[in-house]
N, C-alpha and C positions, 0 to 999 in steps of 0.2 A: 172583420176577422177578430176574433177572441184572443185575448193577451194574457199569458202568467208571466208576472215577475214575482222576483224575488230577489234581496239585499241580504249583503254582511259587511259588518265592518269590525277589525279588531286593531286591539294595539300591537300583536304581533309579540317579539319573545324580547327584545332587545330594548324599546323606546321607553321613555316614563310617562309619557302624552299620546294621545290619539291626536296625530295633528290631519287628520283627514274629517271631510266634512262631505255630507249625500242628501239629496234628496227624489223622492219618485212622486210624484203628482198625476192621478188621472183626474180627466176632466169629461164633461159631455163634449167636448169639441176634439180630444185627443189625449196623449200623454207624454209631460216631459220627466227627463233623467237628467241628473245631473252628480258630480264625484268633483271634488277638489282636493287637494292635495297639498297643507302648507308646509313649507322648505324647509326640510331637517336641517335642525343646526343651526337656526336662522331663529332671531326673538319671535317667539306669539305665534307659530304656525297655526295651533290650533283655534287662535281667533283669527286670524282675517281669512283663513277657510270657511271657517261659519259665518266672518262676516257678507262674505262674496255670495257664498248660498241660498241664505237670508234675502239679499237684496233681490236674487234673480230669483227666488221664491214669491217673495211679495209680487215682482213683476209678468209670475206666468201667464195671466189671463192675456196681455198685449203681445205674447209670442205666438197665442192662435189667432188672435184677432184682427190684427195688422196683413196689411196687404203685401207689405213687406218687412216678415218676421227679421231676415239676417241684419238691416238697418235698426231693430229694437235691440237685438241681442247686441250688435255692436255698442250702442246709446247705452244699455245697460251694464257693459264692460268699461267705458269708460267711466261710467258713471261709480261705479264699483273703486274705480283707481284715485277720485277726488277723496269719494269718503274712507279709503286709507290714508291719504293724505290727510286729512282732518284726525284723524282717529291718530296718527302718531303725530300729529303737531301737540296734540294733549297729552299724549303717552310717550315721550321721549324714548324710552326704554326697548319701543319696539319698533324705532326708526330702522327701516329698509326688509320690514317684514313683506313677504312673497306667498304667492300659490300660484298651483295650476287650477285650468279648471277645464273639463269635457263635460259637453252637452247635449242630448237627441230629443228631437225633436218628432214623435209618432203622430200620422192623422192622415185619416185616409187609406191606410195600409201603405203608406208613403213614412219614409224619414228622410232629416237629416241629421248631420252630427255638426257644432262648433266647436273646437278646440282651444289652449292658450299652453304651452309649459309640456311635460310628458305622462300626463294622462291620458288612456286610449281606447276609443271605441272601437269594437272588431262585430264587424257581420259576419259571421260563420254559416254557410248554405253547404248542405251535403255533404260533411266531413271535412271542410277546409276553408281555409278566411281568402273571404269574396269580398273587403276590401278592409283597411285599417289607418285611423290616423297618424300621420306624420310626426314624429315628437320635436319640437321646436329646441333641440340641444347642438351643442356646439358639430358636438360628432356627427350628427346626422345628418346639417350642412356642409361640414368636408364631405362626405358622401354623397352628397348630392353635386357638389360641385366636382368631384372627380376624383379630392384628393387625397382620400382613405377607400379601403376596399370597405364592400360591404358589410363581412364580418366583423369590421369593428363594432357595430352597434352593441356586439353581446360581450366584447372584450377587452375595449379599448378604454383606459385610465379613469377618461375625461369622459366618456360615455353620459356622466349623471349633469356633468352642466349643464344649465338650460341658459338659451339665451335669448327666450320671451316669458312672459311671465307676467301677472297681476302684481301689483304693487312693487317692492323696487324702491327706485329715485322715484324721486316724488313729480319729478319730469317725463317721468315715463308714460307712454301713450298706449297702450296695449289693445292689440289689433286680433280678433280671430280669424282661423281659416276655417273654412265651410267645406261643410263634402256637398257634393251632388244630390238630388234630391233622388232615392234610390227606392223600390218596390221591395216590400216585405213579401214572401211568400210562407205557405204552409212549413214549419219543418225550422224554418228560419231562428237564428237564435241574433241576440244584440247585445253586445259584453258592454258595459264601462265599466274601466278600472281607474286606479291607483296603482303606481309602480310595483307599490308593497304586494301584490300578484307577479305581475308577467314578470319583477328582477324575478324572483323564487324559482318561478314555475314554466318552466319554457314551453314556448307555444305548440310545438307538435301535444303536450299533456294537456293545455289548455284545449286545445280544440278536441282529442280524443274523449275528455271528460264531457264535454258540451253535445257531444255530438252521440254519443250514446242512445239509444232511443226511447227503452225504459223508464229509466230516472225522471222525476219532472223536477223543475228548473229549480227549485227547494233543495232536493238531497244533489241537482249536481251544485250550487253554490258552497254548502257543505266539504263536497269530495275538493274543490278548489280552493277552500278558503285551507280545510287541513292539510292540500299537499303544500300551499303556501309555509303556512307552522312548520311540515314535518323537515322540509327544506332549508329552515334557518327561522323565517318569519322575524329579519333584518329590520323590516321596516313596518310600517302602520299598511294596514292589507284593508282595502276597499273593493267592494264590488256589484253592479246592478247586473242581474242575468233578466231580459226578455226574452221569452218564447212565443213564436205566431201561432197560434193555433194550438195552443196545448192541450193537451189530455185532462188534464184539471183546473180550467180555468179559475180564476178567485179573483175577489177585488179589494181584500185585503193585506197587508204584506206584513212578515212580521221581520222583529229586529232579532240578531244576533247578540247572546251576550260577553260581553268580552269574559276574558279567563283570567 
C-alpha cells in the first residue's frame, strides 16, 4: 500500500527553543516515525531530544531486521539512558535533563507504536481514533487506578507530570509500552505528536481536520499545526501525519519553517 507523510515542527508563540526533536525514515523494508519531546523547564531539552533521535536513527535498520524488533527498541532505550548519563557526567549543567519519546513502526501494512513520557500516537479510521497511546503521567495513573474521574486528563493541575520518561536520575531504567501489532487500511490516517498539538487542539478538531477527505496530509498538517498557533501555541508543536493510500503519494517530505 502507498504511503504520504508529511511533518512540521515549530517553536510555537511562547518557548525561546524548540526543545522537540522528529525524525521519518523510509526504507525498502518499511517505515519508521518517530517525535520526542524534551521537558520544558528542565536544562538541555533541546539536546537530549535530539540526542535520543540520533541514537534510534542511527539504529533503524535493526528495527526491521531483528526477529524481535520490541527487544531492540527496548536495548535502544536503555541504551539511550547510559549515554545521558555520560553526556551530563561531562555537562554538569544539564544534570536530570528528560524527554519523551513515540515511535511506529510501518511494514507490511502492519504497525506498531512504542511510547515513553506523553507523546502520542493516534490511528484515526473513518472519522474517529481507533486506538491512542497511553501518556505515562502522574494523572493518567490515578485514572487508571480509579482514583480521579476520567475528565481529569484535560483539566486536572498535575495533568503535565509525567512519571516515565528518558533520562532523569541517572538510575533511572526506562521501559516502553508497545501497542498491538494493528492493520493499516485504505483511508487510514497515523498521527505522532508532541503535547505542543493535542494540549492546544482538542481531539474532536484533531480528528475532524484529519479526517477530511480532500486535503492530502500536507495542507491537513498545515490546518493542525495553525489551529495549534491560533490556540495559544504554549508549547513547541511537533507532528508526523501518515496517510494509507493517499491521493498523492510522494517519497519525499518537506520541513516546516519555523516563524
Amino acid at each position: 500500500m502507498p504511503y504520504t507523510i508529511a511533518e512540521r515542527t515549530h517553536i510555537g508563540h511562547v518557548r525561546s527553543l524548540n526543545q522537540d526533536s522528529h525524525f521519518v525514515r523510509r526504507t525498502e523494508q518499511g517505515i519508521f516515525l518517530c517525535v520526542a519531546d524534551g521537558l520544558g523547564g528542565h536544562p538541555c531539552g533541546e539536546r537530549v531530544s535530539r540526542l535520543v533521535t540520533d541514537l534510534f536513527e542511527a539504529r533503524m535498520a535493526t528495527f526491521f531486521s531483528d526477529p524481535d524488533p520490541r527487544q531492540v527498541l527496548q536495548k535502544a532505550l536503555r541504551d539511550s539512558q547510559q549515554q545521558i548519563n555520560r553526556y551530563t557526567d561531562q555537562h554538569p549543567d544539564c544534570r536530570n535533563m528528560g524527554t519523551t519519546l513515540v515511535c511506529a513502526r510501518v511494514q507490511n501494512d502492519q504497525f506498531f507504536t512504542a511510547h515513553i513520557g506523553d507523546s502520542r500516537a493516534y490511528l484515526i479510521r473513518a472519522g474517529s481514533v481507533r486506538s491512542r497511546t497511553e501518556d505515562h503521567t502522574l494523572v493518567q495513573r490515578l485514572i487508571q487506578q480509579g482514583e480521579l474521574p476520567a475528565e481529569s486528563l484535560y483539566f486536572h493541575p498535575y495533568r503535565h507530570v509525567l512519571d516515565r520518561i528518558v533520562g532523569g536520575a541517572s538510575d533511572n531504567r526506562p521501559s516502553f509500552d508497545f501497542s498491538t501489532d494493528r492493520e493499516l487500511r485504505t483511508g487510514d490516517h497515523l498521527l505522532l505528536c508532541s503535547d505542543g498539538l493535542y494540549g492546544m487542539v482538542p481531539e474532536s478538531q484533531i480528528v475532524k481536520i484529519i479526517s477530511q477527505s480532500d486535503p492530502d496530509p500536507e495542507t491537513k498538517c498545515d490546518q493542525l499545526l495553525s489551529a495549534a498557533l491560533q490556540n495559544g501555541g504554549k508549547d513547541n508543536i511537533t507532528l508526523i501525519l501518515l496517510q494509507a493510500a493517499g491521493p498523492t503519494p510522494q517519497d519525499h517530505l518537506l520541513e516546516y519553517p519555523e516563524k
